[in-house]
LUMTIFI-450962 format. One record per residue (C-alpha): residue number from 1; residue in one letter; x, y, z. Coordinates in nm, 4 decimals. Each point is the difference from the previous one (the first is absolute). Last residue first. Layout:
REM residues N
nr=NUM rest=a x=X y=Y z=Z
...
REM end
This chain:
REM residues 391
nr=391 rest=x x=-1.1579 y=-1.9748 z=0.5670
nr=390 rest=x x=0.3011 y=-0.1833 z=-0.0565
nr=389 rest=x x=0.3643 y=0.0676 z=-0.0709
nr=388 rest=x x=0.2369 y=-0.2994 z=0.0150
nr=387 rest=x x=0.2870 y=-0.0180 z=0.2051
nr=386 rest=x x=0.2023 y=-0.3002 z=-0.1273
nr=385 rest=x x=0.3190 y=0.1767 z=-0.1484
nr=384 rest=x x=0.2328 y=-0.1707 z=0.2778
nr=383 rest=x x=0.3426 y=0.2218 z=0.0820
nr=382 rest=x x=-0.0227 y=-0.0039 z=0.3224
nr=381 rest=x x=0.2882 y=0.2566 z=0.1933
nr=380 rest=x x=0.3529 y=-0.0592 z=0.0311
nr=379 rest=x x=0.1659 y=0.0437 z=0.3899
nr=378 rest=x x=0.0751 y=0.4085 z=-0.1237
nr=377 rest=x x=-0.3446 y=0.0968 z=-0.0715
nr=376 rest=x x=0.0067 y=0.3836 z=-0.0723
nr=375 rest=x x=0.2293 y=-0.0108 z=-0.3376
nr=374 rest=x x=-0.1389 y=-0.2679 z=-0.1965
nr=373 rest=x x=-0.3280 y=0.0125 z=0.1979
nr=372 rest=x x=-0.0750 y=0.3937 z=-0.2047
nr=371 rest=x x=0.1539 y=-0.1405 z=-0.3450
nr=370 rest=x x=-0.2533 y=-0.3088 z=0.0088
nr=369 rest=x x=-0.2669 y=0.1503 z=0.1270
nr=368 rest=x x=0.0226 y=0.2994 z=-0.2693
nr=367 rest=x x=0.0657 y=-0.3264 z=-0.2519
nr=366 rest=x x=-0.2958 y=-0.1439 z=0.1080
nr=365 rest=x x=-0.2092 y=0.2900 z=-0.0394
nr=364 rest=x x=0.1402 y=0.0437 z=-0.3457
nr=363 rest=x x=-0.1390 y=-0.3607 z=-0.0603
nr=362 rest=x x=-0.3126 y=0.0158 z=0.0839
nr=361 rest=x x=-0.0793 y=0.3081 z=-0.1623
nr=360 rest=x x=0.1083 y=-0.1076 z=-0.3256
nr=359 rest=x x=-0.2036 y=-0.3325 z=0.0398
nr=358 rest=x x=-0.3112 y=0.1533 z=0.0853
nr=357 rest=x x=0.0195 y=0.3545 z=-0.2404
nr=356 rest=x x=0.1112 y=-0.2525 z=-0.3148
nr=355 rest=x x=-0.2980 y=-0.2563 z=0.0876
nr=354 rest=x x=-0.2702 y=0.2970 z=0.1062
nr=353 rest=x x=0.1177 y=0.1696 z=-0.3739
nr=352 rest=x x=-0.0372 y=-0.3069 z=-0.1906
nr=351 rest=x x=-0.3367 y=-0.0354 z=0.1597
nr=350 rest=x x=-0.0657 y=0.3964 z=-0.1264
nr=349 rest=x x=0.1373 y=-0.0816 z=-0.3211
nr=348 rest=x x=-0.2300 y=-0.3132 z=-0.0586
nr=347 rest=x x=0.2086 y=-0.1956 z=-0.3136
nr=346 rest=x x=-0.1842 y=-0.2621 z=0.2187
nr=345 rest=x x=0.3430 y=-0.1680 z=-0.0946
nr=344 rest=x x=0.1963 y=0.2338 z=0.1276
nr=343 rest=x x=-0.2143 y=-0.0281 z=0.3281
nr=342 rest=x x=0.0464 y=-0.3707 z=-0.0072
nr=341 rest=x x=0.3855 y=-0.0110 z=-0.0185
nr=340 rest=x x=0.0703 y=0.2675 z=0.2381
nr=339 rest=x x=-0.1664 y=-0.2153 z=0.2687
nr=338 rest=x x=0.1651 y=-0.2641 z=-0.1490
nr=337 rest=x x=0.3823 y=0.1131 z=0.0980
nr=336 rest=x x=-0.1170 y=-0.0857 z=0.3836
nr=335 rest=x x=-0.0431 y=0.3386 z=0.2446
nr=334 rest=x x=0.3019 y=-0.0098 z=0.2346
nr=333 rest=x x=-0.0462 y=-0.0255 z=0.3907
nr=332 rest=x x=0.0575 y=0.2508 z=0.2144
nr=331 rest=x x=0.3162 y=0.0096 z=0.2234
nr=330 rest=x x=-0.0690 y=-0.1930 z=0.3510
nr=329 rest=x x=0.0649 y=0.1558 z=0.3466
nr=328 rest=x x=0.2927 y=-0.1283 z=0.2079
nr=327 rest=x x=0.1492 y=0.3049 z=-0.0797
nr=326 rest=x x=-0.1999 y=0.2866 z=0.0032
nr=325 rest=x x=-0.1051 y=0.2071 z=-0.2294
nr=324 rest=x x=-0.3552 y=-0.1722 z=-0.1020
nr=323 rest=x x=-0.1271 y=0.0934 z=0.3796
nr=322 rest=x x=-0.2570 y=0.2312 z=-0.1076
nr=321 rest=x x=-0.1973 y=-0.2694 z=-0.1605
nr=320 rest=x x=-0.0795 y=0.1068 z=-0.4201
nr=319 rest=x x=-0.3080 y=-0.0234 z=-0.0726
nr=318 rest=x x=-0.1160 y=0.3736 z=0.0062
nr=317 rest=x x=0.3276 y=0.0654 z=-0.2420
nr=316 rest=x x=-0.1988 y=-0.1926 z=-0.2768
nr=315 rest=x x=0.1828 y=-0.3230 z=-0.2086
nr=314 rest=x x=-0.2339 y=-0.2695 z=-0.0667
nr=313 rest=x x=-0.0179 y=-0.3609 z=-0.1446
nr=312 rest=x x=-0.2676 y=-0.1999 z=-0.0554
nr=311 rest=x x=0.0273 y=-0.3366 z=-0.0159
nr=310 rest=x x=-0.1546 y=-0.2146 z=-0.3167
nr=309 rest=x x=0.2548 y=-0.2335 z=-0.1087
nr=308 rest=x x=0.0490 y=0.1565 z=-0.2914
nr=307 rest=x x=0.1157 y=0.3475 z=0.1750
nr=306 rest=x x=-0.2765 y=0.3017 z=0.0891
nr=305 rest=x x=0.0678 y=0.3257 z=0.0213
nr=304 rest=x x=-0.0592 y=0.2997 z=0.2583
nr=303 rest=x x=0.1995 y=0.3819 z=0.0858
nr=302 rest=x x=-0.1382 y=0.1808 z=0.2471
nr=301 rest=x x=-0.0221 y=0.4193 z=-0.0265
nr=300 rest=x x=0.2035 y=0.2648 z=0.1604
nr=299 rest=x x=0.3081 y=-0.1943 z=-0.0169
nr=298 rest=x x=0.1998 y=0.2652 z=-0.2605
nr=297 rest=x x=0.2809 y=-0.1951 z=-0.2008
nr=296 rest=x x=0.2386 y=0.2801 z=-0.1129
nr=295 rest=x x=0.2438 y=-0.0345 z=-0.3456
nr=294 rest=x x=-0.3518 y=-0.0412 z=-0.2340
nr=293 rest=x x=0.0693 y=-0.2548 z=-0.2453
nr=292 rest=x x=0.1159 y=0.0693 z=-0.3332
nr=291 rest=x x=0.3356 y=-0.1440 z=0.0204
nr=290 rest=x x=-0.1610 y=-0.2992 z=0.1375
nr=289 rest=x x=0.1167 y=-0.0912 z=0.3495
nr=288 rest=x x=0.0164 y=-0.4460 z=0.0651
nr=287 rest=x x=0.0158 y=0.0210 z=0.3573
nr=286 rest=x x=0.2580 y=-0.2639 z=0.1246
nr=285 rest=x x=-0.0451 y=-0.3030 z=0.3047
nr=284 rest=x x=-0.2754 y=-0.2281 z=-0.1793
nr=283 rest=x x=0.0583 y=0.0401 z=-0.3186
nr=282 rest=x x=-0.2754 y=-0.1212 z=-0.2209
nr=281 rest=x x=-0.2135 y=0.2815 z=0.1591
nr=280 rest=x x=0.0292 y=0.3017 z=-0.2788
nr=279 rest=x x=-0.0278 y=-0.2375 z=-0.2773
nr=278 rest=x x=0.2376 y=0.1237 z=-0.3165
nr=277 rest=x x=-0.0013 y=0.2705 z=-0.2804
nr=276 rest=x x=-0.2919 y=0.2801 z=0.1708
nr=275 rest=x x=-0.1383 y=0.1162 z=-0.3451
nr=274 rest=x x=-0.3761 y=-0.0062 z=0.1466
nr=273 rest=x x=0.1068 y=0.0816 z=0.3510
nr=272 rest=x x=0.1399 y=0.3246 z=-0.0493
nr=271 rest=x x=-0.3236 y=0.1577 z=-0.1181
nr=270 rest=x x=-0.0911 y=0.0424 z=0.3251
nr=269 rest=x x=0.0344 y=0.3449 z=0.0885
nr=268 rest=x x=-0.2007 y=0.0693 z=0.3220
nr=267 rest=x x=-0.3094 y=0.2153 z=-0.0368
nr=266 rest=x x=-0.1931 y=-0.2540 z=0.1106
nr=265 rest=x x=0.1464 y=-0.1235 z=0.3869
nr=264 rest=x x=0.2128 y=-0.3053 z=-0.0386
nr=263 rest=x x=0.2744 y=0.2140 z=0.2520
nr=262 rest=x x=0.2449 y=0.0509 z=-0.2730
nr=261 rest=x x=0.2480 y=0.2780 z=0.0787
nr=260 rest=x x=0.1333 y=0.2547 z=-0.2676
nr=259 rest=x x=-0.1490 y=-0.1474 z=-0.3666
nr=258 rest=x x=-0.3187 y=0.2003 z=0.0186
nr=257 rest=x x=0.1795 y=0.3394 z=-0.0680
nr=256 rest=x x=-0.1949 y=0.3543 z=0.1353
nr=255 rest=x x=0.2251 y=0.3211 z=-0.0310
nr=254 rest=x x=-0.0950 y=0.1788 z=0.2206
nr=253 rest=x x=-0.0789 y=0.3522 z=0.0158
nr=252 rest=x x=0.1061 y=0.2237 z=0.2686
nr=251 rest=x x=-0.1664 y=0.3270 z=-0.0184
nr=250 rest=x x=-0.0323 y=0.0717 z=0.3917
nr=249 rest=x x=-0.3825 y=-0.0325 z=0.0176
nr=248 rest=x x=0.0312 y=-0.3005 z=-0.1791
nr=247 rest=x x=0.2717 y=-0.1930 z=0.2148
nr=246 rest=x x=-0.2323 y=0.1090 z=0.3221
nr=245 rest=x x=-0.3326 y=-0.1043 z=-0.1787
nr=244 rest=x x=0.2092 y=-0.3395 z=-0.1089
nr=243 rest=x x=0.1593 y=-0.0959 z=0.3192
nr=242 rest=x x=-0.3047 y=0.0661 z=0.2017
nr=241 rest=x x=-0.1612 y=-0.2690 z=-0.2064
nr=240 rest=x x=0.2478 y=-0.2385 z=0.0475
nr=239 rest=x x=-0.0269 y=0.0824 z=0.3801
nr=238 rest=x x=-0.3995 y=-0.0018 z=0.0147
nr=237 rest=x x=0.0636 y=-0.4127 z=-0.1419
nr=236 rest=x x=-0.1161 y=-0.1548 z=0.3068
nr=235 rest=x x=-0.3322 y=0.1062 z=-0.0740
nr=234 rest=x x=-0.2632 y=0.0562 z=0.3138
nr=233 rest=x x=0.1260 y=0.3096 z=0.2012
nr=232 rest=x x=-0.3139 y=0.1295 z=-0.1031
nr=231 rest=x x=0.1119 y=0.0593 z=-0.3749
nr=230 rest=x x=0.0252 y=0.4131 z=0.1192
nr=229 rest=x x=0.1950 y=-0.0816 z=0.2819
nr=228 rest=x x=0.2090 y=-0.2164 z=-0.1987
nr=227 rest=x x=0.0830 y=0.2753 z=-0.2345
nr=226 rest=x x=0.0331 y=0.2690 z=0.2457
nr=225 rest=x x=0.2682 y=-0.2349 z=0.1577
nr=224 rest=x x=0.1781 y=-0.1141 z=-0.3413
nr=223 rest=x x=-0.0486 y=0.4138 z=-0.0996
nr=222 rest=x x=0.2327 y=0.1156 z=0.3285
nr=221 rest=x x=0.2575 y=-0.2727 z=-0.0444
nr=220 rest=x x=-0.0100 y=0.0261 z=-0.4294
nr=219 rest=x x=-0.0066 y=0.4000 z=0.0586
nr=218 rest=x x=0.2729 y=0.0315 z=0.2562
nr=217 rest=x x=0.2689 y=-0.2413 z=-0.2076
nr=216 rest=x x=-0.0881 y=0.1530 z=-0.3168
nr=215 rest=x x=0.3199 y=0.2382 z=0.0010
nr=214 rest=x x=0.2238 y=-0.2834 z=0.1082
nr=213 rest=x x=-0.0846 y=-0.1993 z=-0.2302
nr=212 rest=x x=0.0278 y=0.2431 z=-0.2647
nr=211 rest=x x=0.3199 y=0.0373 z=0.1770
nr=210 rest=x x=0.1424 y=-0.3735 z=-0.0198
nr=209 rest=x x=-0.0936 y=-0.0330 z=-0.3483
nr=208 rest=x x=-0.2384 y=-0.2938 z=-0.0653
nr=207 rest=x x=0.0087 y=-0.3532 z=-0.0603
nr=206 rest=x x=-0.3503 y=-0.1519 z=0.1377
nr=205 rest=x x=-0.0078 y=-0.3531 z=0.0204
nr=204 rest=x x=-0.2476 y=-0.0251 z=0.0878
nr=203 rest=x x=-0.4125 y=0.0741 z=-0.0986
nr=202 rest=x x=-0.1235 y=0.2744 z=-0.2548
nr=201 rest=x x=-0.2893 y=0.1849 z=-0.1100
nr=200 rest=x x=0.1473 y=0.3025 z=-0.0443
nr=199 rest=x x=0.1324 y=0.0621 z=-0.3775
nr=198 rest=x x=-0.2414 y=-0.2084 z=-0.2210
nr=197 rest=x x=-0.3039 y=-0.0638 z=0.1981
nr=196 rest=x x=-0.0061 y=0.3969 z=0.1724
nr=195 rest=x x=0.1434 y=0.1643 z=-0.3380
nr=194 rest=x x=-0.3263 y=-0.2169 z=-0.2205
nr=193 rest=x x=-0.2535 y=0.1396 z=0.2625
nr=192 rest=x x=0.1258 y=0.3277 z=-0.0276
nr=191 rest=x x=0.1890 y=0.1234 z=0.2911
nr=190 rest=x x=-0.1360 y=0.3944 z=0.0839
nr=189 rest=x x=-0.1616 y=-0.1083 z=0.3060
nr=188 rest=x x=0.3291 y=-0.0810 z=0.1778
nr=187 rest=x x=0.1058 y=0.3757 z=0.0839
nr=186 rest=x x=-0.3403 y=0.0108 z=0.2812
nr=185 rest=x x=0.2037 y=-0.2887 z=0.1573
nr=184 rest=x x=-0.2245 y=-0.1747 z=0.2346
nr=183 rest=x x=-0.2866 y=0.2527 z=-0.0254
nr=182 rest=x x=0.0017 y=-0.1032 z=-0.3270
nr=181 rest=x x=0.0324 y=-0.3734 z=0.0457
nr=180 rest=x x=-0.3361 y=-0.1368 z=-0.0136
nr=179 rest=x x=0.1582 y=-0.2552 z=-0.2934
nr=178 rest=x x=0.3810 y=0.0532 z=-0.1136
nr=177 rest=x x=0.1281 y=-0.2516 z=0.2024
nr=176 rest=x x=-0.2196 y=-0.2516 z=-0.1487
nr=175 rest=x x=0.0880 y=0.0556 z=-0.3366
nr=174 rest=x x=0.0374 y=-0.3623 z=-0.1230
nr=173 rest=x x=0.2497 y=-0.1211 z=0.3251
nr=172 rest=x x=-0.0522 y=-0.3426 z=-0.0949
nr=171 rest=x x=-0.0147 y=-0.0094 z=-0.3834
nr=170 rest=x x=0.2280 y=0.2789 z=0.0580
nr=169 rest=x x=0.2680 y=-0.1571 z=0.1867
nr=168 rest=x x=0.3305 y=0.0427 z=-0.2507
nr=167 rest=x x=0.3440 y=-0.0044 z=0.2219
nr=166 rest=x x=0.1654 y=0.2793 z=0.0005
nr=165 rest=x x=0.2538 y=0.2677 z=-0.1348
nr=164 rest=x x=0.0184 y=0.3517 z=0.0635
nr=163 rest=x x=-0.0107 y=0.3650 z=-0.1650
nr=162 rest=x x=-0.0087 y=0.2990 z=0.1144
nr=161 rest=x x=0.3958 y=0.0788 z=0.0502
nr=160 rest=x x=0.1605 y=-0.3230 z=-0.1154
nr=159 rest=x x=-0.0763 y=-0.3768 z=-0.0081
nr=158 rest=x x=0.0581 y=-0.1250 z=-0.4011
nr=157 rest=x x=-0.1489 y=-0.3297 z=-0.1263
nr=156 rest=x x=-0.1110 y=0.0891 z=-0.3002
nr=155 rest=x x=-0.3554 y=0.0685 z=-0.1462
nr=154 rest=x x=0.0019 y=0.1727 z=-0.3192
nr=153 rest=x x=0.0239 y=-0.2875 z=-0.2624
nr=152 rest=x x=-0.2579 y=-0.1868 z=0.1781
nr=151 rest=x x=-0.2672 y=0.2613 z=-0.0777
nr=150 rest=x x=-0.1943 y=0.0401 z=0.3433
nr=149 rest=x x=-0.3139 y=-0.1308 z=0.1048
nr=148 rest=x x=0.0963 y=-0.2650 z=0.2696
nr=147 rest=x x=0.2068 y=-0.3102 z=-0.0036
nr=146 rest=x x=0.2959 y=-0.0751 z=-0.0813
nr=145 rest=x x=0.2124 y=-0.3469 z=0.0196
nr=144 rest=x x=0.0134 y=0.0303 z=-0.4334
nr=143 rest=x x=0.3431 y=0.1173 z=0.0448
nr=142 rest=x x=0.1428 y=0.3697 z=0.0673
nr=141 rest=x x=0.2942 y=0.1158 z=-0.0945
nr=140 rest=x x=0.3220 y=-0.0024 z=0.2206
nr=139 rest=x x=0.1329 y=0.3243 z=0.1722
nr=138 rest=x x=0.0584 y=-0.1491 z=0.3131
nr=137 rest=x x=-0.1361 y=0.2579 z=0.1831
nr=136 rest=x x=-0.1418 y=-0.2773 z=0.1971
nr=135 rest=x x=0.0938 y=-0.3356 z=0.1431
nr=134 rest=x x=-0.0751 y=-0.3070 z=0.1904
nr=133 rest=x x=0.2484 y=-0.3035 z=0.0762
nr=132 rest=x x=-0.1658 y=-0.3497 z=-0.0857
nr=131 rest=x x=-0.2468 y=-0.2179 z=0.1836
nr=130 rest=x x=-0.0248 y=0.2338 z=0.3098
nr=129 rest=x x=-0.2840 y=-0.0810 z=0.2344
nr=128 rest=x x=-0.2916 y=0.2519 z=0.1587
nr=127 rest=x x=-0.2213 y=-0.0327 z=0.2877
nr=126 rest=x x=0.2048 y=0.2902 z=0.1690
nr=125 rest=x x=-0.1497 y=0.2258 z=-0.2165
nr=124 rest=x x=0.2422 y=0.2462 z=-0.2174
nr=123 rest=x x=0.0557 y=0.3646 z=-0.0364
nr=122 rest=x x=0.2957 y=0.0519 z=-0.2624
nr=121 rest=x x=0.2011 y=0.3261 z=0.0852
nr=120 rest=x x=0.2050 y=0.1913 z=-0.1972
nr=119 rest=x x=0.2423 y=0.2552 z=0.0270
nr=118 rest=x x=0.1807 y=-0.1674 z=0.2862
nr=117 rest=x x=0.0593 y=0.1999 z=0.2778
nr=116 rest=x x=-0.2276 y=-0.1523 z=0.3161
nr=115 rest=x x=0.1484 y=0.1107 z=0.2839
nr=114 rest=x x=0.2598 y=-0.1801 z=0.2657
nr=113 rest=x x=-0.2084 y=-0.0711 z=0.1488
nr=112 rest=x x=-0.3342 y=0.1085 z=-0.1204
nr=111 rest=x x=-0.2071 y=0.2394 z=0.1688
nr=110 rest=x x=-0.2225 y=0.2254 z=-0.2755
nr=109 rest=x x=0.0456 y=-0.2926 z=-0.2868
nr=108 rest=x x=-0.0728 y=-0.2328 z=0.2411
nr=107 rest=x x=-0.2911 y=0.1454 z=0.2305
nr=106 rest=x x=-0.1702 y=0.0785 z=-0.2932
nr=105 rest=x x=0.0017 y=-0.3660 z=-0.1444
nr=104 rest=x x=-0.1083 y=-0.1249 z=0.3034
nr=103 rest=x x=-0.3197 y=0.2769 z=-0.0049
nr=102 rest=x x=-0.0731 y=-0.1510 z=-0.3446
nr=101 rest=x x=0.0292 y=-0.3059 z=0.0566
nr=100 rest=x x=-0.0378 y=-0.0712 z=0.3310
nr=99 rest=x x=-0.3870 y=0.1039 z=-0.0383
nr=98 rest=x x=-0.0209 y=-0.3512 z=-0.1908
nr=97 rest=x x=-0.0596 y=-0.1212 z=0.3425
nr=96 rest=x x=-0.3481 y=0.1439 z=0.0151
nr=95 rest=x x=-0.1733 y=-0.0346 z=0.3843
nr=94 rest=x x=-0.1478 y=0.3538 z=0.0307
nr=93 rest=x x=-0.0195 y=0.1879 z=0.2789
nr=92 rest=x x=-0.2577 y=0.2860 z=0.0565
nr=91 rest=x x=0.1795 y=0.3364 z=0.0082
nr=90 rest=x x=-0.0730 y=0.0343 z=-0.4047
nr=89 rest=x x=-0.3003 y=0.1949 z=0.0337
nr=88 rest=x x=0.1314 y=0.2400 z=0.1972
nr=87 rest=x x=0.3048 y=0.0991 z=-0.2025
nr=86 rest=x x=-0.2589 y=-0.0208 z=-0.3083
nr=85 rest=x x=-0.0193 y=0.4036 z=0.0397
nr=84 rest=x x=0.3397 y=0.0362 z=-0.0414
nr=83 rest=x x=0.3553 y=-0.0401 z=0.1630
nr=82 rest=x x=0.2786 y=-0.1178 z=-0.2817
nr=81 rest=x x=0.2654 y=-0.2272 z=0.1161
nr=80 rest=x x=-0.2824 y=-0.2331 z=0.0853
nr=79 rest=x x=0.1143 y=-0.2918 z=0.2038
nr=78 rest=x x=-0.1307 y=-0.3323 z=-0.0438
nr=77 rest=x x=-0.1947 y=-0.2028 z=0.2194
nr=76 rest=x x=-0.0095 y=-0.4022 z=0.0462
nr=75 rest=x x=0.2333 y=-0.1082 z=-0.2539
nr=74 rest=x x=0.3045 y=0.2081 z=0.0246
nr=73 rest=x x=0.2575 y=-0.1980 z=0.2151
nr=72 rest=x x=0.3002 y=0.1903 z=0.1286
nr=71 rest=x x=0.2988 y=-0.0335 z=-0.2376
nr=70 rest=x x=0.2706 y=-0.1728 z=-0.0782
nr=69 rest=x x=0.2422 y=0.0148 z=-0.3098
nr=68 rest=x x=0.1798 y=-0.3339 z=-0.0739
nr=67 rest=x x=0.2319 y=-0.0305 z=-0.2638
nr=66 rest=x x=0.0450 y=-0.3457 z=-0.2012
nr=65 rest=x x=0.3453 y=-0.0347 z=-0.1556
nr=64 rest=x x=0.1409 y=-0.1932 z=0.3568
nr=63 rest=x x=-0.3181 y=-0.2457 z=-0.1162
nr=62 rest=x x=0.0374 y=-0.2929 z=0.2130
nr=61 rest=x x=0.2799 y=0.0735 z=0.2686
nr=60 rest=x x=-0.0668 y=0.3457 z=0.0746
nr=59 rest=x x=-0.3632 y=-0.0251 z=-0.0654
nr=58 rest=x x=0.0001 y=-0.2609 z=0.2956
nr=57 rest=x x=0.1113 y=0.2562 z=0.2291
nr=56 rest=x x=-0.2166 y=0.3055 z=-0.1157
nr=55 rest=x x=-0.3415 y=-0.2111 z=0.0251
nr=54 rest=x x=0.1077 y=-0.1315 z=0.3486
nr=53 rest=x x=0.0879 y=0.3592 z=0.1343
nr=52 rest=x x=-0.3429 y=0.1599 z=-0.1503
nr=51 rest=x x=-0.1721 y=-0.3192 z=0.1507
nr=50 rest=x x=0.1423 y=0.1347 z=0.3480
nr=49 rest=x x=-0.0838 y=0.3591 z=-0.0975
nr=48 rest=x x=-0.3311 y=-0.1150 z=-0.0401
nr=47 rest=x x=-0.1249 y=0.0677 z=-0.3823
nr=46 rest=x x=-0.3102 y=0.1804 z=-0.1283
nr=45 rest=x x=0.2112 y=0.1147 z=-0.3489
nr=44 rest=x x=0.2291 y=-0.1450 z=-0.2262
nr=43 rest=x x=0.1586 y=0.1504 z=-0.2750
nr=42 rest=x x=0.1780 y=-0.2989 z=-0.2204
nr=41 rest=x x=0.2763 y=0.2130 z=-0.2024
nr=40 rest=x x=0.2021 y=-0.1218 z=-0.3471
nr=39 rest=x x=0.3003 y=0.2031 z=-0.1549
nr=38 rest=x x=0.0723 y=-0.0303 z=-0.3833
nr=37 rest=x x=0.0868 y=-0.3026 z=-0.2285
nr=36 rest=x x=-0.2056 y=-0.2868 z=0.0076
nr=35 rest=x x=0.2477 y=-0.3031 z=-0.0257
nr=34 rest=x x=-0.2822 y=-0.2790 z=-0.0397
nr=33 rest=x x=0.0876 y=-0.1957 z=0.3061
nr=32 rest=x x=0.0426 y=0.3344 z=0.2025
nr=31 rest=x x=-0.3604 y=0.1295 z=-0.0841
nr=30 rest=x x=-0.1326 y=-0.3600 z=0.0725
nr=29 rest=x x=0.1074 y=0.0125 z=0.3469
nr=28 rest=x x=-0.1011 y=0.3155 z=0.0969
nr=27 rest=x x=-0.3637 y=-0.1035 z=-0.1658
nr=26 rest=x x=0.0273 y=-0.2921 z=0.2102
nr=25 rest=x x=0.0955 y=0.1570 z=0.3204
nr=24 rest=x x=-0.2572 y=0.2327 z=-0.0500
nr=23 rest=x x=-0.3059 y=-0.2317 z=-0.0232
nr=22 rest=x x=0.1280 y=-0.1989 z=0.2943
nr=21 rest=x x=0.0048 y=0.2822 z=0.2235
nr=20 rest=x x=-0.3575 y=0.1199 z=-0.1602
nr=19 rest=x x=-0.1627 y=-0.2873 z=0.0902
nr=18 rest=x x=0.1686 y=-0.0063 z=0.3717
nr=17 rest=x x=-0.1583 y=0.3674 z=0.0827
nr=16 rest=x x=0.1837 y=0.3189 z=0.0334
nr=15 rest=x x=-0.1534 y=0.1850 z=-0.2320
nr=14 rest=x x=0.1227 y=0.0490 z=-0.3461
nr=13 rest=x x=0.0963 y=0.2932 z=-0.2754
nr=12 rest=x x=0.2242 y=-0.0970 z=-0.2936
nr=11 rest=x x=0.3079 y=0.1595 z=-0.1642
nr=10 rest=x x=0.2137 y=0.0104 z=-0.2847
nr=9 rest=x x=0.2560 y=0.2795 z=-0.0825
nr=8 rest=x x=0.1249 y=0.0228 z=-0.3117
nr=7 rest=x x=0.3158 y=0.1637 z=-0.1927
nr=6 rest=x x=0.0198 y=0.1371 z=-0.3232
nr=5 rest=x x=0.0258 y=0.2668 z=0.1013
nr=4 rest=x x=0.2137 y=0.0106 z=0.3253
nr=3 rest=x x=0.2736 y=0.2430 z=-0.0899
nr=2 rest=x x=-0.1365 y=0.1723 z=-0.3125
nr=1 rest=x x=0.1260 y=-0.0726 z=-0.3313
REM end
């Protein structure tokens, strides 16, 4: 086959704050514990040159697989490629840090070094975990873990010309992109309804080729700002919805799966949990990973159970302190077996989800912390579990 085919490239957007340090040095670490095959870039943008230095030295040692790409920050006015009549009305700044999406993502696949040549790329969040190595093309059929319209004996999980894969967000998304947008993208108003839930309203991971990507890449970072412009710069979500008018205006359907990251949102596959064998939290070090279960944890929502004793117990990235990598700080503690034990038995499948998503969570973070102070804490570093999460 082609050199580089079946090949990926994952990558995330972030600023240059300490949340989003922390965030991608655990998803870096988690892709190596798993064994994801393919290349993985953090782009970074709105950095000094002296926290540029930092970022690049410790990346050596912790994650010499993770591949920074640096940019200028994008939040506070983006830069039309395209001069029109809203030229004017966009010379106001806007403070919208999911602009370095889009306009990161442009700056990497048009400046990359050494440049981006996989086939595929897989656009990720930098809130996101790896539980078990992710895949497409793979050729396998389809389980139950779909959701949409579509005749499961059609949908596969091929990423070629036109067509993508992603994560299912409609009952978020609905059709919201589509709304007020004809002057938008005039080409957009011919989605149905039905295309607009089924084949655009989507959330990461996106797999996609890396020139249909390429080919959207002015649309999605020209339609996020006329987007949010248009929403009165009040929705955080413009970029998703960017993402989808541009996608649709070039023909690039996705594929939407609800089994690709679980972020306890509701179109996530759950079904898992019902015929999980075994308690998610009796161990306190190792994940228990259903077969079934989605391969990407996705943070954008808390996780919350109770155990018999009557704490509650949390995992959300907003509660985490961003000093958890270093050495004297304390791992997080384990979630008790029980809390498992008494959402089972509510036979509540949303509780049983909040038990699985808690104590999963928990402990891939620890291992990222553990992997990352392994190698960048040469004296030892403390091992205690006692750091509870708490509103």
């Amino acid at each position: 086959g082609q050199e580089g085919s079946d090949e990926l490239h994952f990558v995330f957007t972030t600023s240059c704050e300490p949340y989003q340090d922390w965030q991608s040095e655990a998803l870096a670490q988690s892709f190596a514990r798993v064994g994801q095959r393919g290349a993985l870039t953090r782009i970074v943008s709105g950095c000094s040159d002296d926290a540029v230095k930092e970022l690049l030295r410790r990346t050596q040692k912790s994650s010499p697989h993770l591949r920074i790409h640096v940019t200028r920050d994008f939040r506070s006015l983006p830069i039309f490629k395209e001069v029109s009549d809203d030229v004017e009305k966009a010379s106001t700044p806007d403070d919208y840090a999911p602009y370095n999406k889009p306009f990161g993502l442009r700056d990497w696949l048009e400046s990359a070094n050494p440049p981006v040549r996989e086939e595929l790329v897989v656009v990720l969040d930098p809130d996101f975990l790896f539980i078990r190595p992710f895949a497409v093309n793979t050729g396998g059929r389809v389980t139950s873990a779909k959701g949409g319209s579509r005749d499961k004996t059609e949908v596969t999980d091929t990423v070629a010309t036109g067509v993508a894969v992603a994560q299912r967000w409609s009952e978020y998304l609905g059709t919201a992109a589509f709304e007020n947008s004809s002057s938008i993208c005039p080409e957009c108003a011919k989605v149905s309804k039905a295309d607009a839930t089924e084949y655009f309203a989507v959330g990461p991971p996106y797999a996609i080729t890396r020139k249909d990507l390429a080919e959207l890449m002015d649309d999605y970072c020209n339609m996020t700002v006329l987007k949010r412009d248009q929403m009165n710069r009040e929705h955080w979500m413009s970029e998703m919805l960017g993402y989808s008018l541009a996608a649709a205006k070039h023909g690039v359907k996705h594929t939407t799966f609800d089994n690709l990251a679980l972020g306890n949102k509701a179109d996530d596959y759950t079904g898992f949990v019902n015929i999980m064998k075994g308690n998610p939290c009796e161990d306190p070090v190792t994940p228990l990973i259903p077969g079934e279960a989605p391969p990407l944890l996705h943070g954008c929502h808390a996780y919350e159970a109770d155990d018999d004793r009557g704490l509650k117990w949390m995992f959300y990235k907003h509660l985490i302190p961003n000093n958890m990598f270093t050495c004297d700080s304390w791992l997080l503690a384990s979630p008790p077996a029980s809390v498992w034990t008494l959402a089972k038995r509510s036979r509540d499948k949303q509780r049983m989800l909040e038990a699985y998503g808690v104590c999963t969570s928990v402990k891939v973070f620890n291992q990222a912390l553990v992997d990352f102070k392994t190698k960048m804490c040469p004296d030892g570093f403390n091992q205690n579990r006692r750091l509870r999460l708490v509103k």
